[in-house]
C-alpha positions as CSV (number, residue, x, y, z in Angstrom):
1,X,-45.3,-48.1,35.9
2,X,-46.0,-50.5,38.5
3,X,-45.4,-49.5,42.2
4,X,-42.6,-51.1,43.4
5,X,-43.1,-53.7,46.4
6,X,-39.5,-55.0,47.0
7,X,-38.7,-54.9,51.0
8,X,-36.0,-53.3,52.2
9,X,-33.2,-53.8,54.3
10,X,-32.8,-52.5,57.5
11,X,-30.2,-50.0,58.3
12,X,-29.1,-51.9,61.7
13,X,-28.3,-54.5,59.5
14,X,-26.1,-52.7,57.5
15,X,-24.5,-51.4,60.7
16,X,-23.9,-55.1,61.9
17,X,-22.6,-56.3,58.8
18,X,-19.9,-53.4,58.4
19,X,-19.0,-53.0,61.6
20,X,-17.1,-56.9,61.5
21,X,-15.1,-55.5,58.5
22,X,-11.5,-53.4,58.6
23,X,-12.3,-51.2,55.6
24,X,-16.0,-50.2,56.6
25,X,-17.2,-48.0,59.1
26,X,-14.9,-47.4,61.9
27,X,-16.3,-48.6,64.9
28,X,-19.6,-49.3,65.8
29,X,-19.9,-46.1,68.4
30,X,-22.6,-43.8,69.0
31,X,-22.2,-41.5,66.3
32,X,-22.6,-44.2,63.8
33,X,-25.6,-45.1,65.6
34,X,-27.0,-42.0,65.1
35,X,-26.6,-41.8,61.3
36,X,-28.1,-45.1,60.7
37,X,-31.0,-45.0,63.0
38,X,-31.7,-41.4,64.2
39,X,-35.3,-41.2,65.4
40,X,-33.8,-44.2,67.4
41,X,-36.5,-46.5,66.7
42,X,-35.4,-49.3,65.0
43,X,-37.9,-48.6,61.5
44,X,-35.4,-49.2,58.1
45,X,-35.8,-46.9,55.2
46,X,-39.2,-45.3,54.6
47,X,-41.1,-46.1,51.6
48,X,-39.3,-43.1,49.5
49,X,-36.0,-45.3,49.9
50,X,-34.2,-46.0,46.5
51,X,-31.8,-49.0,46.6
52,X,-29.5,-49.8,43.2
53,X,-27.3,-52.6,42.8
54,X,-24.2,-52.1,40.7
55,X,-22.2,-54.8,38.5
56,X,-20.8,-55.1,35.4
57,X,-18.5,-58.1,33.6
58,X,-21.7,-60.3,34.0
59,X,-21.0,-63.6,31.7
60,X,-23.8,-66.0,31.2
61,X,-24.7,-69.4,32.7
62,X,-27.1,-71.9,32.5
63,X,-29.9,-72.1,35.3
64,X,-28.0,-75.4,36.5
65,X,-25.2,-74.2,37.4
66,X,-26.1,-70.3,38.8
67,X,-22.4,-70.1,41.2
68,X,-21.7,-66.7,38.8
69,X,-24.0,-64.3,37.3
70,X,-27.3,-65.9,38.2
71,X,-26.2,-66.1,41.5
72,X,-25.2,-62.4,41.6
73,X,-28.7,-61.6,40.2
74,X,-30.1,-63.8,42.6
75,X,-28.1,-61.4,45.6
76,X,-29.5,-58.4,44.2
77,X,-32.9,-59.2,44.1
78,X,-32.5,-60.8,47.9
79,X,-31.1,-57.7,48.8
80,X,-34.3,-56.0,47.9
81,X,-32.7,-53.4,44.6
82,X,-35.0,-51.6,43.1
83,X,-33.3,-51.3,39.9
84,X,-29.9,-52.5,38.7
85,X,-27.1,-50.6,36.3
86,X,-24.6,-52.6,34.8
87,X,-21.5,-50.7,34.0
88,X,-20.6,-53.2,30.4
89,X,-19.9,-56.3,29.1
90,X,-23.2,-58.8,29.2
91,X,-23.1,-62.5,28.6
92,X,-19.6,-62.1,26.2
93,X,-21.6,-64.6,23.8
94,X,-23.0,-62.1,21.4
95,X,-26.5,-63.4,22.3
96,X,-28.9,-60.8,23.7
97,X,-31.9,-62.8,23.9
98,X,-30.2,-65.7,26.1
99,X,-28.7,-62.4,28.2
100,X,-32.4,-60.9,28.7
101,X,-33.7,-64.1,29.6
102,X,-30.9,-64.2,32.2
103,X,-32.3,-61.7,33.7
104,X,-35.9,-62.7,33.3
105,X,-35.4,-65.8,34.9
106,X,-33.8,-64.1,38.2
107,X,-35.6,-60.9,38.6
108,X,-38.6,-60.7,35.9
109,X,-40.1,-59.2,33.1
110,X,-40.7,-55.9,34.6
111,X,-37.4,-55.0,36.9
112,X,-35.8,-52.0,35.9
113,X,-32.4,-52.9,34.3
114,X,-29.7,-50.0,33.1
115,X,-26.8,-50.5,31.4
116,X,-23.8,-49.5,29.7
117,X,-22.1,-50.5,26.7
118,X,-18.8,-52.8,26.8
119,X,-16.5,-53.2,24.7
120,X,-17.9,-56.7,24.6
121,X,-21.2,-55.8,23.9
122,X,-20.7,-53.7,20.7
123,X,-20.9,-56.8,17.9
124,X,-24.8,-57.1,18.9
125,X,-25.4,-53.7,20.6
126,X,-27.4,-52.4,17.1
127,X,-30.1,-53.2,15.1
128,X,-33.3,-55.1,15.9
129,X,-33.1,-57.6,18.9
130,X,-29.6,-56.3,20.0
131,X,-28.6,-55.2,23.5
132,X,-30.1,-51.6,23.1
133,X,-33.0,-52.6,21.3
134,X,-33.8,-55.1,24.1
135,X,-33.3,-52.5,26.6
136,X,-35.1,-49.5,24.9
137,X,-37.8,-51.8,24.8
138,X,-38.0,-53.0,28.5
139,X,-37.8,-49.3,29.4
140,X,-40.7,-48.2,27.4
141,X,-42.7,-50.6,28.6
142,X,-41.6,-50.0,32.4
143,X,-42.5,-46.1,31.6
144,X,-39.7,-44.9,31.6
145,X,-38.1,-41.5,29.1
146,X,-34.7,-40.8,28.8
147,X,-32.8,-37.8,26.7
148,X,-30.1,-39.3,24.1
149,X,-29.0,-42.8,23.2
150,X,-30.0,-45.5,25.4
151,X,-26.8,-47.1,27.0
152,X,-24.1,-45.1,25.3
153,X,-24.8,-41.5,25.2
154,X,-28.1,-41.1,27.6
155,X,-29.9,-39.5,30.5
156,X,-32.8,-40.4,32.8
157,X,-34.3,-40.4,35.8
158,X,-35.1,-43.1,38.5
159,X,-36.3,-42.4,42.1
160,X,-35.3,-39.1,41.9
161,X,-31.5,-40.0,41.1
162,X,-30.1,-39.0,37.5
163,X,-28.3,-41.0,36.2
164,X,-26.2,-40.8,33.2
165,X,-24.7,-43.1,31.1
166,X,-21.7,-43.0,28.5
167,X,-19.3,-45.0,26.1
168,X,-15.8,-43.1,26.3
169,X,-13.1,-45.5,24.9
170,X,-16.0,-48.2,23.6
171,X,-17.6,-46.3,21.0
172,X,-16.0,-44.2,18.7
173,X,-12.9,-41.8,19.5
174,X,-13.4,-38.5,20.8
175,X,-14.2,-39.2,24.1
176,X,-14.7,-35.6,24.5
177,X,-18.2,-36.0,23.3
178,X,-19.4,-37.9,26.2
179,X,-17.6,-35.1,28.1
180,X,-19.4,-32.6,26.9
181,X,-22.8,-34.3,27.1
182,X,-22.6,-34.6,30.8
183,X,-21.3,-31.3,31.4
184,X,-24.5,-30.5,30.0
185,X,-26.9,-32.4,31.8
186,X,-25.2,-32.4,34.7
187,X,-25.9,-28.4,34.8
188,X,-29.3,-28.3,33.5
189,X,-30.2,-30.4,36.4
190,X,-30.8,-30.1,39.9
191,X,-30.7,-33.3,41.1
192,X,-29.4,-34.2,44.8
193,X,-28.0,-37.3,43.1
194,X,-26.0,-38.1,39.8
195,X,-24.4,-40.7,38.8
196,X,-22.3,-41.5,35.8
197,X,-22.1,-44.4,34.6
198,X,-19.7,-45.9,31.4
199,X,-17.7,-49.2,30.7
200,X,-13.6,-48.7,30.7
201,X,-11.4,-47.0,33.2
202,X,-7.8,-44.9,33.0
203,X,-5.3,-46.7,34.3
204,X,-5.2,-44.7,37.9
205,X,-8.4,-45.7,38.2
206,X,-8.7,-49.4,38.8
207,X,-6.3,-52.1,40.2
208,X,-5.4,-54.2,37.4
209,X,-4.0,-54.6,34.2
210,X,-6.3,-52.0,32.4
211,X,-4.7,-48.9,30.1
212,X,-5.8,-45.3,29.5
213,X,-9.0,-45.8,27.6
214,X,-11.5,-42.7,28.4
215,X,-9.6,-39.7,29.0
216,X,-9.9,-37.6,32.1
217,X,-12.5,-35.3,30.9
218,X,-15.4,-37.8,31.6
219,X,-13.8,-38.0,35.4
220,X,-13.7,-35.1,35.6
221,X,-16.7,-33.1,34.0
222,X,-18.7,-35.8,36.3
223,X,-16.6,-34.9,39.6
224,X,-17.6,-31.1,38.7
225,X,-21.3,-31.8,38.1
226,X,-21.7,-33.6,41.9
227,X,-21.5,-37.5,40.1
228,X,-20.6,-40.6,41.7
229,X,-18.7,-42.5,38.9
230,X,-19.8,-46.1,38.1
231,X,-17.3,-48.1,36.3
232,X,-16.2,-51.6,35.5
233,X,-14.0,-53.6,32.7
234,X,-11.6,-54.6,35.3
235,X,-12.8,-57.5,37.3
236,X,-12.4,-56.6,40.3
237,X,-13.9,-53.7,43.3
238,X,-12.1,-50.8,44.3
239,X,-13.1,-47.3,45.3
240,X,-11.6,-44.4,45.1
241,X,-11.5,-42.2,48.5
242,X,-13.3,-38.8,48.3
243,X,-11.4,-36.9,45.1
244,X,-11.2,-33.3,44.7
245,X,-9.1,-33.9,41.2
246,X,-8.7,-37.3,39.2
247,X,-6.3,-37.0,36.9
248,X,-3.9,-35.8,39.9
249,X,-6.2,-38.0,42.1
250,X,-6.3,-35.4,44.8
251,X,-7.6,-36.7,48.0
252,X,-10.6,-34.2,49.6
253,X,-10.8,-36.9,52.7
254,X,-10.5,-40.2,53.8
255,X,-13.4,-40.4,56.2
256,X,-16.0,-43.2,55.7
257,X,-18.8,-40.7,55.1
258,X,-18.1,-38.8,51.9
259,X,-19.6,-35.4,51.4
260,X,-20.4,-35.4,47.1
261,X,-20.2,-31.7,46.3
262,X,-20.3,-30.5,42.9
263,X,-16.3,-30.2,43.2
264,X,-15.7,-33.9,44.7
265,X,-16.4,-37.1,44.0
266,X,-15.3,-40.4,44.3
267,X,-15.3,-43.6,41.6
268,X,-15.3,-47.1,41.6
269,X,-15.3,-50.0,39.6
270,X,-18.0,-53.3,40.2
271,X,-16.2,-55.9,37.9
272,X,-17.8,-59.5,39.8
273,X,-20.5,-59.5,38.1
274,X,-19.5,-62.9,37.5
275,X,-17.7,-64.0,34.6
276,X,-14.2,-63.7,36.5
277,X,-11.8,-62.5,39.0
278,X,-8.5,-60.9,38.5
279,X,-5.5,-59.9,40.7
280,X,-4.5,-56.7,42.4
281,X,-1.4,-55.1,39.9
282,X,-1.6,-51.4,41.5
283,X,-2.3,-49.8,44.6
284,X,-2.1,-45.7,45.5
285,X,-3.0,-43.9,48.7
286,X,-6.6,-42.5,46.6
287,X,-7.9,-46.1,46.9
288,X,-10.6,-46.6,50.0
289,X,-10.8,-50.4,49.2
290,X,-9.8,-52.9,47.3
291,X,-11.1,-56.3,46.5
292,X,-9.2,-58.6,44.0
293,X,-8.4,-63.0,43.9
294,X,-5.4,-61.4,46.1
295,X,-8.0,-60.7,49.2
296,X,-10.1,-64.2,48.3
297,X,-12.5,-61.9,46.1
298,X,-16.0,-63.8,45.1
299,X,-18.5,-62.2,42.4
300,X,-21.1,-59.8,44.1
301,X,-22.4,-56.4,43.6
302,X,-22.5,-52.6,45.2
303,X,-25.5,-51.4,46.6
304,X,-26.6,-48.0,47.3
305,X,-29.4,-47.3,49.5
306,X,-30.3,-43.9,49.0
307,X,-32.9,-41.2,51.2
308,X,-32.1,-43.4,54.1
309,X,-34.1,-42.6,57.7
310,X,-36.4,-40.0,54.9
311,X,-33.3,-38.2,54.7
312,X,-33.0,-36.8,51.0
313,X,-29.4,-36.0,51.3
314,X,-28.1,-39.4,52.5
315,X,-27.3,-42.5,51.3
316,X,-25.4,-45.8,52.3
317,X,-23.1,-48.0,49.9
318,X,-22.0,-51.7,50.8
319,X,-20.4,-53.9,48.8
320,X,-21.6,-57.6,49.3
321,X,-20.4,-60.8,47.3
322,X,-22.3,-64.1,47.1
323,X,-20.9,-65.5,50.2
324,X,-22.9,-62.9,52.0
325,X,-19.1,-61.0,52.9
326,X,-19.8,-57.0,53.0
327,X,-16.3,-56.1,51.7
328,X,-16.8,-52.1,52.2
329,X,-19.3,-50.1,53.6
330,X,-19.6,-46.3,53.9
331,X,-22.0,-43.6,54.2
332,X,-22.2,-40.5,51.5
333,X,-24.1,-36.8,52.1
334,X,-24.9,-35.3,49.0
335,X,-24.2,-31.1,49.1
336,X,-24.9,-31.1,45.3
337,X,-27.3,-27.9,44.8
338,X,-27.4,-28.6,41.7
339,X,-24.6,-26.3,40.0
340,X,-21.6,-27.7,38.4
341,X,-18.1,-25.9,39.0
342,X,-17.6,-26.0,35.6
């Protein structure tokens, strides 16, 4: 696989951005300072710096028009991502080559490109040319192995980071299944960072008009392995505050720097990937931010800068839409030692 050239955002700019917003990092004092830039001398994110964008509910577009999902493509690779996962639901048009070409056009032939299964996906997710066979293909020729089922029931690594990726509630109907698969991986593996990533939500955990349609067993065997949960279906951003249980959604802490242990996690859901915005229907005290038509919501996408400063255990999160608005903003320390609780 070719090295990666992409540049990298500075961390001061990070700081700048968040500091102008309510729900980011509170206050711009020293200590915040000191976590962004610590050697004090103004250098970004070494060279061993992983950035991933996050989206899903992507829609298509032609290059003409690109105020939607090209243009969300378009902020991730200005944003300088090394890789993108998209949490479900493509171009909604059953059409998998106009989808990869999408993509093509924006970021190219050879930028690493994860995804999900939605429930919008599964008419042309099989067979030869579908979604997965598309994306099996673009990661074998990127070099990349994985354990499982690309996109539905699958594990691999990138940059260090594992990620994990499921179908509870899209494909077939013991969710259980995918439950079990991660409490697997997630204890043969001693990665600092995990993430698991499917399509559909429970109810609790998004802010609209979606129904129970995993289970809590995927939350949860993810929150005891040390996972950040990636999510979508709802279009719409919200996060979850640090959780200690999801199904009661127990609240570890409300600071803006969330310590992942393999015990606590938190969740969110990156909806604007651009095919449409919906309204805020539910709140709760376990939500950390929330970003819906009701706040003037525009498409955009999550980042996650992870090893900032050379720092293996830390990583910074900002959520930015194509207006250039950084919604939320917060900083996360992985204590994962790489055994799950359960």
């Amino acid at each position: 696989m070719q090295e990666n050239k992409r540049q990298h955002r500075r961390p001061e700019e990070y700081l700048g951005l968040a500091c102008a917003l309510a729900i980011a990092l509170t206050g711009c004092d020293d200590r915040a300072t000191e976590i962004t830039d610590p050697d004090g001398n103004g250098q970004g994110p070494p060279a061993g710096a992983v950035t991933l964008a996050f989206i899903g509910d992507q829609g298509w577009e032609p290059a003409s028009q690109a105020d939607g999902p090209r243009a969300v493509l378009q902020l991730i690779e200005d944003e300088g991502a090394d890789a993108l996962l998209h949490q479900g639901d493509f171009d909604y048009l059953d059409d998998p080559a106009a989808w990869e070409a999408q993509i093509d056009d924006v970021l190219g032939i050879d930028f690493p490109y994860f995804v999900s299964v939605g429930n919008h996906d599964t008419g042309e997710w099989d067979g030869a040319g579908g979604y997965r066979d598309r994306m099996e293909a673009r990661a074998t020729r990127l070099g990349f192995s994985w354990d499982g089922q690309l996109g539905e029931r699958s594990a691999l690594h990138f940059g260090g980071i594992h990620l994990l990726f499921g179908a509870p509630g899209t494909l077939g109907s013991d969710n259980t299944v995918y439950a079990d698969y991660f409490d697997g991986r997630l204890a043969a593996d001693t990665s600092t960072w995990r993430i698991c990533s499917w399509h559909k939500n429970q109810r609790l955990m998004q802010v609209g008009g979606k129904s129970d349609d995993t289970g809590w067993e995927v939350y949860e065997s993810c929150r005891a392995g040390g996972a950040i949960i990636a999510t979508a279906h709802e279009h719409s951003y919200s996060r979850t505050h640090l959780l200690s249980h999801m199904e009661s959604q127990a609240i570890a802490s409300t600071a803006d720097t969330l310590h992942l242990t393999t015990g606590a996690s938190f969740v969110f859901v990156s909806g604007l990937g651009g095919k449409s915005i919906r309204d805020q229907e539910r709140g709760g005290d376990w939500w950390a931010a929330i970003y819906t038509s009701d706040q003037g919501a525009n498409y955009g996408a999550l980042f996650g800068v992870f090893n900032v400063d050379g720092r293996s255990d830390l990583a910074y999160f900002y959520f930015k839409d194509i207006d250039g608005r950084v919604v939320d903003s917060f900083w996360v320390v992985s204590e994962v030692n790489g055994n799950s609780e359960k």
